[in-house]
C-alpha positions as CSV (number, residue, x, y, z in Angstrom):
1,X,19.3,100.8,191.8
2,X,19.4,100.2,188.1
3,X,23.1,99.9,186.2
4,X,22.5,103.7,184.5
5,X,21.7,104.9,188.0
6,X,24.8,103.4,189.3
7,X,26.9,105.0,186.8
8,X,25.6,108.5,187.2
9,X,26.6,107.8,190.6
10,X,30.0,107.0,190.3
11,X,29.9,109.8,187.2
12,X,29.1,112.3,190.2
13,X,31.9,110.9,193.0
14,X,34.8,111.2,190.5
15,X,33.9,114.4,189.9
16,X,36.4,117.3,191.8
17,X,37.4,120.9,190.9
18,X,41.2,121.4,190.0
19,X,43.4,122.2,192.7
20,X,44.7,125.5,191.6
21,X,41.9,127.0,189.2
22,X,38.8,125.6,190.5
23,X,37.6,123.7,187.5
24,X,35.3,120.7,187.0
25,X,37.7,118.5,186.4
26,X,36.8,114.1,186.7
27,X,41.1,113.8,186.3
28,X,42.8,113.0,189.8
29,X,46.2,112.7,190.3
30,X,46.5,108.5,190.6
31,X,50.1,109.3,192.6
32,X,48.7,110.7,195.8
33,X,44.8,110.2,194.4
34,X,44.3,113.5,196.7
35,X,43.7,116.7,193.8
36,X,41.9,116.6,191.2
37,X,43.6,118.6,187.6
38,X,41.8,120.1,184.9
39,X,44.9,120.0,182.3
40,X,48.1,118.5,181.7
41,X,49.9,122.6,182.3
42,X,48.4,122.4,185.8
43,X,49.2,118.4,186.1
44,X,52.5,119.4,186.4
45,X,52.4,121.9,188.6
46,X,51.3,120.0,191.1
47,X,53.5,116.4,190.4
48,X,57.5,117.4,189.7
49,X,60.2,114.9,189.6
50,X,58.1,111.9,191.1
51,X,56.6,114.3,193.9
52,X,53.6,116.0,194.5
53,X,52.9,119.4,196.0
54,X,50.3,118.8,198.9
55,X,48.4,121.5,198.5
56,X,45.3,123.2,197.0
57,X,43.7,126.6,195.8
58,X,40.2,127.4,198.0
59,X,37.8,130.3,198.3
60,X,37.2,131.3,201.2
61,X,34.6,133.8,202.8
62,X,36.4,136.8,204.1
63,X,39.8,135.8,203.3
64,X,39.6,134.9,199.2
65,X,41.6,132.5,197.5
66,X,43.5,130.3,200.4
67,X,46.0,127.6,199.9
68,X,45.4,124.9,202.2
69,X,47.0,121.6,203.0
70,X,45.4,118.1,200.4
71,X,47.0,115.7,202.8
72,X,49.0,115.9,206.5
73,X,52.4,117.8,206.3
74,X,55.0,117.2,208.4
75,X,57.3,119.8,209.9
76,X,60.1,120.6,207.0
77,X,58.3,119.2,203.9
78,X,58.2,120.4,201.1
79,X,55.6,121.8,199.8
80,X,55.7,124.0,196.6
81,X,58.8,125.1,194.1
82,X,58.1,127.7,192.3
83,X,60.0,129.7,189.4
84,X,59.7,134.0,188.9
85,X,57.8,135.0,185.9
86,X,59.5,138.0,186.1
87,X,62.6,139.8,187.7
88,X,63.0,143.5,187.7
89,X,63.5,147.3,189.4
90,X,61.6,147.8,192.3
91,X,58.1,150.3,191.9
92,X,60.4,153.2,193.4
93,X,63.9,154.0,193.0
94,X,67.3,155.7,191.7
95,X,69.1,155.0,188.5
96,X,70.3,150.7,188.5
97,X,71.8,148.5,185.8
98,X,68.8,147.7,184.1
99,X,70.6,143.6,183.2
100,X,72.3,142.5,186.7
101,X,69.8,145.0,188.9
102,X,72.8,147.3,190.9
103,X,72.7,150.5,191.6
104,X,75.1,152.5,189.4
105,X,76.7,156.1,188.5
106,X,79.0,154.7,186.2
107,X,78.9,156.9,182.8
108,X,78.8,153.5,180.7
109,X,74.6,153.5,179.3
110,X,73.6,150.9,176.5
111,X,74.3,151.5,173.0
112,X,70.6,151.1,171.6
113,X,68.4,152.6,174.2
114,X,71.2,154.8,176.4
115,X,69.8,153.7,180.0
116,X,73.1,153.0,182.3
117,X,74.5,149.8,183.0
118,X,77.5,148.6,184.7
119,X,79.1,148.2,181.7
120,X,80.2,145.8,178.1
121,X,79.3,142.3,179.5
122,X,75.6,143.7,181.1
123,X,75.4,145.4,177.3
124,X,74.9,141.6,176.3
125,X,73.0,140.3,178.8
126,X,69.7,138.6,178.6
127,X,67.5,140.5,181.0
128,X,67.9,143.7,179.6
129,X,67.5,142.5,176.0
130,X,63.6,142.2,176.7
131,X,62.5,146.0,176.8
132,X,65.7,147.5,175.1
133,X,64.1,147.8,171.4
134,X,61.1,149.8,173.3
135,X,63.2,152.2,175.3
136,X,65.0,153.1,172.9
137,X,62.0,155.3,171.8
138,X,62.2,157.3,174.9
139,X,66.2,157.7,174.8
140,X,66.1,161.2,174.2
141,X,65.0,161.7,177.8
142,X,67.6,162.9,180.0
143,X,65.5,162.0,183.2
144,X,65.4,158.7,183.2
145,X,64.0,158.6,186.9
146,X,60.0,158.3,186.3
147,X,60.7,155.0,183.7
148,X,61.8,152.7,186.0
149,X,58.8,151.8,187.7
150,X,57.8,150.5,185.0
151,X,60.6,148.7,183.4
152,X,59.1,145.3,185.6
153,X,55.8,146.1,184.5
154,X,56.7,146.2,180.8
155,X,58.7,142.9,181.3
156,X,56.2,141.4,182.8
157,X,53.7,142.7,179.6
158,X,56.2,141.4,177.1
159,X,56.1,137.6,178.8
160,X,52.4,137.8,178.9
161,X,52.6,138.7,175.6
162,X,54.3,135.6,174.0
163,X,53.6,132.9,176.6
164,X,49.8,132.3,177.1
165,X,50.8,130.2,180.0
166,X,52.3,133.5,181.5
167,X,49.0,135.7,180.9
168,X,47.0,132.4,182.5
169,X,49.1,132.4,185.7
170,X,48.6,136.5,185.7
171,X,45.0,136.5,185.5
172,X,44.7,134.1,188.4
173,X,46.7,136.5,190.7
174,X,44.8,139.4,192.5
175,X,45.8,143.1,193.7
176,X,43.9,143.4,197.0
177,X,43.3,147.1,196.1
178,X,47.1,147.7,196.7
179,X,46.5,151.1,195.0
180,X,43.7,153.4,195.6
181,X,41.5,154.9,192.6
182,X,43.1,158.2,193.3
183,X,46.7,156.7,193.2
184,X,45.5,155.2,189.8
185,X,44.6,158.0,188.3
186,X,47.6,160.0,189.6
187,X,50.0,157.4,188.3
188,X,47.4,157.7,184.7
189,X,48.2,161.7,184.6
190,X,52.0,161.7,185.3
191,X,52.9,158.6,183.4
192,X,50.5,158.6,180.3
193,X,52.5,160.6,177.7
194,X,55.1,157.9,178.7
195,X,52.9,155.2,178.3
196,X,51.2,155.7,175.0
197,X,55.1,155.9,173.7
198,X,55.4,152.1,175.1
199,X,51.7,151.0,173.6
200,X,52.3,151.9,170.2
201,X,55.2,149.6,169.6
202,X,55.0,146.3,168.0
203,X,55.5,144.7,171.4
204,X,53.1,145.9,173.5
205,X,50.3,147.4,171.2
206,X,47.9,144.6,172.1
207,X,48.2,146.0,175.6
208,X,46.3,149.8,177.0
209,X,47.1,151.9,179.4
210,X,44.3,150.5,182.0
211,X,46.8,147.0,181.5
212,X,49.9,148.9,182.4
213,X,47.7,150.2,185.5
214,X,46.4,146.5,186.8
215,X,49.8,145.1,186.3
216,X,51.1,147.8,188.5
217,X,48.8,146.6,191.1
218,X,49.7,142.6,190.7
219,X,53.5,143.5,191.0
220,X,52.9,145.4,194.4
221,X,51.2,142.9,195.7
222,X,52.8,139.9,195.0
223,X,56.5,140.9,193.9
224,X,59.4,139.8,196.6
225,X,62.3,142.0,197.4
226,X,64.8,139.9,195.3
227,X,68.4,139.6,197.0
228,X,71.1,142.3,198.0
229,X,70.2,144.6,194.6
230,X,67.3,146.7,194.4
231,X,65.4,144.2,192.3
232,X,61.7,142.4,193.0
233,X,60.6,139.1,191.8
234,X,56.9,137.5,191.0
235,X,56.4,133.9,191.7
236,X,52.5,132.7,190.7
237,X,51.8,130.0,192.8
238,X,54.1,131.1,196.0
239,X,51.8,134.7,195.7
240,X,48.6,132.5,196.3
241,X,49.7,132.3,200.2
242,X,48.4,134.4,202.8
243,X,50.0,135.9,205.3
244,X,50.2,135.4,208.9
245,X,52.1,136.6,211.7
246,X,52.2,132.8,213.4
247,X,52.7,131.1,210.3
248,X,53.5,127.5,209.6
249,X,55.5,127.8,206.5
250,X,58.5,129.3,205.7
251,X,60.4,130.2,202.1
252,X,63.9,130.0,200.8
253,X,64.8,132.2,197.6
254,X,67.2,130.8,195.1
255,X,68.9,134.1,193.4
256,X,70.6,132.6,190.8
257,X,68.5,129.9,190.1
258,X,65.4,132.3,190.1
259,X,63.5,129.5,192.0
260,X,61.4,129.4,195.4
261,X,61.0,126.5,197.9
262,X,58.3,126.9,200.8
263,X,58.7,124.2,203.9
264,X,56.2,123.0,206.3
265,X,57.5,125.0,209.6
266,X,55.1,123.1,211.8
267,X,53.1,120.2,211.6
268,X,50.3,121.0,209.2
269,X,46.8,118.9,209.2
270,X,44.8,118.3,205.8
271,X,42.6,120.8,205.3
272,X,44.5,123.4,207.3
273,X,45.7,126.9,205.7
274,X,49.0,127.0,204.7
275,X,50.3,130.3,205.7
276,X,53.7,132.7,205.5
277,X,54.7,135.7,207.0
278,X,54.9,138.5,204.6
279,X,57.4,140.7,206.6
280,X,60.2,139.7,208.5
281,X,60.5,140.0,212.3
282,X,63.8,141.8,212.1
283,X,61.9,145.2,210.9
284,X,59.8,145.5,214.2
285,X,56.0,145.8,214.9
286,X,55.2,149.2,214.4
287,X,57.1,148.8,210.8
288,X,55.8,145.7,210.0
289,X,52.4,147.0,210.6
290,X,52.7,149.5,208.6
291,X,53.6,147.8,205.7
292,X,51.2,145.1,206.0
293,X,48.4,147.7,206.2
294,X,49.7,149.9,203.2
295,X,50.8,147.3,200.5
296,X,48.4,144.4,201.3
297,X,45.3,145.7,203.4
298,X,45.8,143.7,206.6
299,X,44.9,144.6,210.0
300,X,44.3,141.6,211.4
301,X,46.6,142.0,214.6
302,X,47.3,140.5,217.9
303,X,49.6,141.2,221.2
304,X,52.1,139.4,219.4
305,X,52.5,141.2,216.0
């Protein structure tokens, strides 16, 4: 074999496709020399504090985008951290505190936009800060009921909107049809009068209404229900799991930290799905059915869930 062949050769076996996007990528992590990277962002999403996460992003027929095992995992490893992108009201719900998320009747509302909050410390708090200047262009409305579905959703917009990483990790994530074309179009009639008030501020103008619409979908699939409040949380890279009813991973939720950890619950072999459970066993089969079959289209069941 001549010496050009035998480059082309070894050209072709460095070659790998990134473990979370896919990409062509010749760049392997040289720590555990088991993923390949396409950039330095999704470097370090894989390597954190001298560790790697052993795991990768595969297509699979039937099931889509699957994360499976890059290397043997032993029970109680870890295997990802990951942070929200965004924290927020839940899709459906009664008047909260739109900074620390409780539910309140108190007569104290904001001072710019006039939604309630718990009162003067919330006023200055961070999360709230974010969609304020655009609410205030609807605070004339005495029923404030229908805007909070989409006070996450415009969060989330507003990220997207000044952090490219954000709108990268966003694009990656799918819906899974969580909302029918009819529910779509529903959610169009009711809410677009509402919607066109948000699109034509400075914040949001690079956005339409058929963006409000998708992100809709991406937060009822993926969000968590985020601690005792009625709040919901998106974390990217932990919404790339599947669900399972036996699974071998399990997650722990960080509320104050914002932050995700998933643990090997079993033994896991390279190459093997990694896989949660979506609903807890505490809300029974018939319930947990239900949801699983409404918000994320499964109805793969057995005797046992």
């Amino acid at each position: 074999m001549s010496t050009k062949a035998k480059s082309k050769s070894k050209s072709r076996e460095r070659k790998g496709h990134c473990f979370l996007c896919g990409r062509e990528s010749t760049t392997s992590c040289t720590s555990c020399q088991k993923v390949h990277y396409c950039s330095r962002e999704h470097y370090i999403y894989h390597r954190q504090q001298n560790y790697c996460f052993p795991f990768r992003i595969v297509w699979r027929a039937g099931k889509g985008k699957c994360m499976i095992a890059s290397r043997d995992i032993s029970a109680l490893e870890l295997i990802l951290f990951d942070t929200a992108v965004v924290v927020g009201p839940r899709n459906k719900g009664g008047p909260v505190c739109l900074d620390c998320g409780k539910e309140t009747n108190n007569p104290y509302s904001c001072g710019i936009c006039s939604f309630p909050l718990c009162g003067e410390l919330c006023q200055v708090g961070k999360a709230h800060q974010e969609e304020c200047r655009i609410l205030q262009k609807i605070s004339s409305i005495k029923d404030k009921t229908s805007v909070y579905q989409w006070i996450t959703p415009i969060r989330l917009l507003l990220k997207m909107a000044s952090n490219p990483r954000i709108y990268r990790q966003i694009q990656f994530l799918l819906d899974n049809n969580s909302t029918t074309v009819e529910e779509d179009e529903s959610v169009k009639n009711t809410s677009k009068d509402l919607l066109q008030i948000f699109l034509r501020t400075d914040q949001l103008k690079q956005f339409s209404l058929e963006d409000f619409i998708w992100i809709r979908g991406i937060l009822a699939t993926n969000c968590l229900m985020f601690g005792e409040e009625e709040s919901r949380a998106l974390f990217p890279h932990f919404s790339l799991m599947n669900h399972s009813c036996c699974a071998n991973a399990k997650h722990t939720i960080y509320i104050n930290k914002r932050k995700i950890a998933v643990q090997a619950q079993t033994d896991i072999k390279e190459g093997d799905e990694i896989v949660i459970n979506y609903v807890t066993f505490i809300q029974g089969t018939a319930l947990r059915r239900e949801k699983l079959k409404g918000v994320w289209k499964y109805n793969k069941f057995t005797e046992n869930n």
